[in-house]
C-alpha positions in Angstrom: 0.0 0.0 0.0 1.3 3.4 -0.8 0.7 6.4 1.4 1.2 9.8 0.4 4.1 11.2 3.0 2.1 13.5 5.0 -0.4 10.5 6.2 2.4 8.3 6.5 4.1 10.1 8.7 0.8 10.7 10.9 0.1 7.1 10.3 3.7 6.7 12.1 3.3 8.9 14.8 -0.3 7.8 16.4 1.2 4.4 16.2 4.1 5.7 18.4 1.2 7.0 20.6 -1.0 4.5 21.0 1.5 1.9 21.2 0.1 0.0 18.7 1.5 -1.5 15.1 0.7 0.2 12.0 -1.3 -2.6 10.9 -3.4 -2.7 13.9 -4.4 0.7 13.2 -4.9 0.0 9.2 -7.2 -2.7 10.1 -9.4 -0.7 12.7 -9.4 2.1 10.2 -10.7 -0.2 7.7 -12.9 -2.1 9.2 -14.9 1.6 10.5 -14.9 2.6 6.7 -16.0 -1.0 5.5 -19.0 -0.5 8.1 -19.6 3.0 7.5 -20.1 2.2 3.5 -22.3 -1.1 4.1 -24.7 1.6 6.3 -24.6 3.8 3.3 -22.7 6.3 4.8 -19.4 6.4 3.9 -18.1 9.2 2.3 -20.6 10.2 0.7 -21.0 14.0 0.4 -24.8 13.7 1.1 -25.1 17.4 0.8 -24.2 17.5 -3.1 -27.0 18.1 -5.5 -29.3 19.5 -2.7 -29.9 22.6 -4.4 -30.7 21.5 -7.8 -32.7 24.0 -10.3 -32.9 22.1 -13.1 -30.7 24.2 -15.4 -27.8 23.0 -16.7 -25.7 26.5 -17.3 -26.1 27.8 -13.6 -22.3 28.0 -12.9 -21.9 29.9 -16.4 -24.3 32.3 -15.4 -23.2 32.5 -11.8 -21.9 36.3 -11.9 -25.5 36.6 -13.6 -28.0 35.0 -11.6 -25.7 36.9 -8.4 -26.1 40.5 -10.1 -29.3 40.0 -11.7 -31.2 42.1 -8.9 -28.8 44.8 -8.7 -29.2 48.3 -9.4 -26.9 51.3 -9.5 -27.5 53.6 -7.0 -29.4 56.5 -7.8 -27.5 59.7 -8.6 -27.7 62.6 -6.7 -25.8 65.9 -7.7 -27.0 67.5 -4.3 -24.1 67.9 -1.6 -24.3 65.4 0.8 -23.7 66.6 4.8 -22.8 64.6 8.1 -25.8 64.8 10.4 -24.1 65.7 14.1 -21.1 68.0 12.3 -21.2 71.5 13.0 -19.2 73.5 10.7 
């Protein structure tokens, strides 16, 4: 099995703190996914495709659809004043 080195070494060092072999801590690991995925949860983002519309360009018309409902501010020539400021 090939880790990548940043897991390995974490791997490495709870073995060193629980006292335990690495392949003690592979199984258990295993094992907890294994069950996780037989109960249908696994890793599963369940969250994904919550929000579905229906439309199939929404993320090319993100800036779009955000903007839509915008509108510039009115303009107003007249000078503005701080309430509260005495001149």
């Amino acid at each position: 099995m090939f880790l990548d080195e940043s897991t390995d070494r974490e791997l490495r060092l709870m073995a060193q703190r629980k006292k335990l072999p690495i392949a003690a801590l592979v199984r258990d690991a295993l094992g907890r996914y294994l069950r996780e995925v037989k109960r249908g949860k696994g890793l599963n983002l369940r969250f994904l495709a919550v929000g579905r519309s229906g439309h199939h360009d929404t993320a090319e018309r993100a800036e779009e659809l955000l903007w839509s409902d915008l509108r510039p501010h009115p303009s107003d020539d007249r000078r503005r004043t701080r309430i509260g400021r005495k001149k």
